[in-house]
N, C-alpha and C positions, 0 to 999 in steps of 0.2 A: 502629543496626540498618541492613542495607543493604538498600535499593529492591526487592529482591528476594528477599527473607528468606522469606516465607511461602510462594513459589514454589518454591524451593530446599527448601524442606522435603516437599516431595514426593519421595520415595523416587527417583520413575522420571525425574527433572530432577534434582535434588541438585546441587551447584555445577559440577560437570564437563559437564550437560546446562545451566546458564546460561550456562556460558564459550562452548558450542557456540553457542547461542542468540545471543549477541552478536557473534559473527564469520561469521555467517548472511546472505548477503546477500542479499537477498529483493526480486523484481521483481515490483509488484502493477497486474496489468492490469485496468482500469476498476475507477473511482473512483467508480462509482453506489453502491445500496443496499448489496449483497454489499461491493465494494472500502472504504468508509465503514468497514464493520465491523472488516474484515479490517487496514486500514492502522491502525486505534485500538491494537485488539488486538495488532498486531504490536508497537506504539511500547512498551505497557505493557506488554508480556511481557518488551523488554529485547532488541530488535535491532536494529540499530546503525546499519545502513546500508539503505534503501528508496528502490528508482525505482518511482515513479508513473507510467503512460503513461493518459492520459484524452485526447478530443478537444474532449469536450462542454464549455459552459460551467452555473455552475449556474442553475438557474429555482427559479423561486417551487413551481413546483408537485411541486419534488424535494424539499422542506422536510419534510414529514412522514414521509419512510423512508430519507431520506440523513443520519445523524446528525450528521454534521461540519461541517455546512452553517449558514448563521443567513442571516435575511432579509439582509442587509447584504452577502453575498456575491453575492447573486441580484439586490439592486437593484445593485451594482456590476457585474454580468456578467460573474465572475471563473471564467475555468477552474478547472474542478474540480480537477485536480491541483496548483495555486497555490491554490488555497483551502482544501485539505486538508494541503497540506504546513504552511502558517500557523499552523493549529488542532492538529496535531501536536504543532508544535512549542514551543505553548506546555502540553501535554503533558511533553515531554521534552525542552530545548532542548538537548542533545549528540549527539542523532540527525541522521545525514547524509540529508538526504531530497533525493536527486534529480527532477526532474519531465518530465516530454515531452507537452509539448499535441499532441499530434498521433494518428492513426490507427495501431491498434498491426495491424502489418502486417511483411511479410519486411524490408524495408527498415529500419524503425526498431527493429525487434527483433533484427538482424544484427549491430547497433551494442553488443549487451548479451552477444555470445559470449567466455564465458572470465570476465566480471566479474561473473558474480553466480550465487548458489547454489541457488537455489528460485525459483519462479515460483506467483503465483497466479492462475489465471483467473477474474478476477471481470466477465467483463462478461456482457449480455444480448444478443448478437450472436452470429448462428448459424454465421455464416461466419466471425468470427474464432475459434468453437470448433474448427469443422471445421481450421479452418489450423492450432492450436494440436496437432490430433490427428494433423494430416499431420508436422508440426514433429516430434514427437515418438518417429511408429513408425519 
C-alpha cells in the first residue's frame, strides 16, 4: 500500500493531485504555533521539498502550543527552524527541508524568487504580514 493511499482516495487529490503535491515546493514562514502545524501537515500530506525561515529560538514556554517542540529542544536553545526540520524528519526522512534562522524580510525572501511554489505565512508579526501584502499586490 503506498504512504498515501487513503489520501489519493479522495476523488478531488486522486494520484494526479499527489503527484502535484509532491513537486510543490512550499516556503513556510514562521515556525511558531500556526508554522508547527503547517510544516507537520505539509511533510505528511507528501511534499517533498520545504524552506523553513524562523529567527526565534525555542523556549520552554512555547511547549504547550508549538507541537514539534520537546523540552530538550528548549533546554538546548535550538532554533526553531533546526529543531523542526529534525522532528520532521524523522516523520518523513526523504523530505528536503531547507532552514534559514534569520528574519524573513525582502533580503532573505529575494533569495527564494523562481525556486519555490507556494508560501505560507505563518507567523505573528504584523509588519512582516503587511510586507508579505506589499510583496504580493
Amino acid at each position: 500500500m503506498n504512504r498515501y493511499d487513503r489520501q489519493m482516495r479522495v476523488s478531488q487529490i486522486g494520484k494526479s493531485g499527489q503527484e502535484k503535491i509532491a513537486k510543490t515546493r512550499l516556503l513556510i514562514v514562521g515556525v511558531g504555533a500556526i508554522g508547527t502545524y503547517a510544516a507537520e501537515l505539509a511533510v505528511r500530506m507528501g511534499f517533498r521539498e520545504l524552506t523553513l525561515i524562523d529567527r526565534d529560538f525555542v523556549e520552554l514556554s512555547n511547549l504547550q502550543r508549538q507541537t514539534l517542540f520537546t523540552e530538550s529542544d528548549a533546554a538546548l536553545k535550538l532554533p526553531k527552524a533546526y529543531a523542526a526540520r529534525e522532528h520532521l524528519l524523522h516523520i518523513d526522512k526523504s523530505v528536503k527541508i531547507e532552514i534559514v534562522v534569520d528574519d524573513a524580510n525582502a533580503e532573505t525572501l529575494a533569495d527564494f524568487a523562481g525556486k519555490i511554489d507556494a508560501v505560507l505565512d505563518c507567523t505573528d508579526n504584523f509588519a512582516t504580514r503587511r510586507f508579505f501584502k506589499q510583496l504580493l499586490s
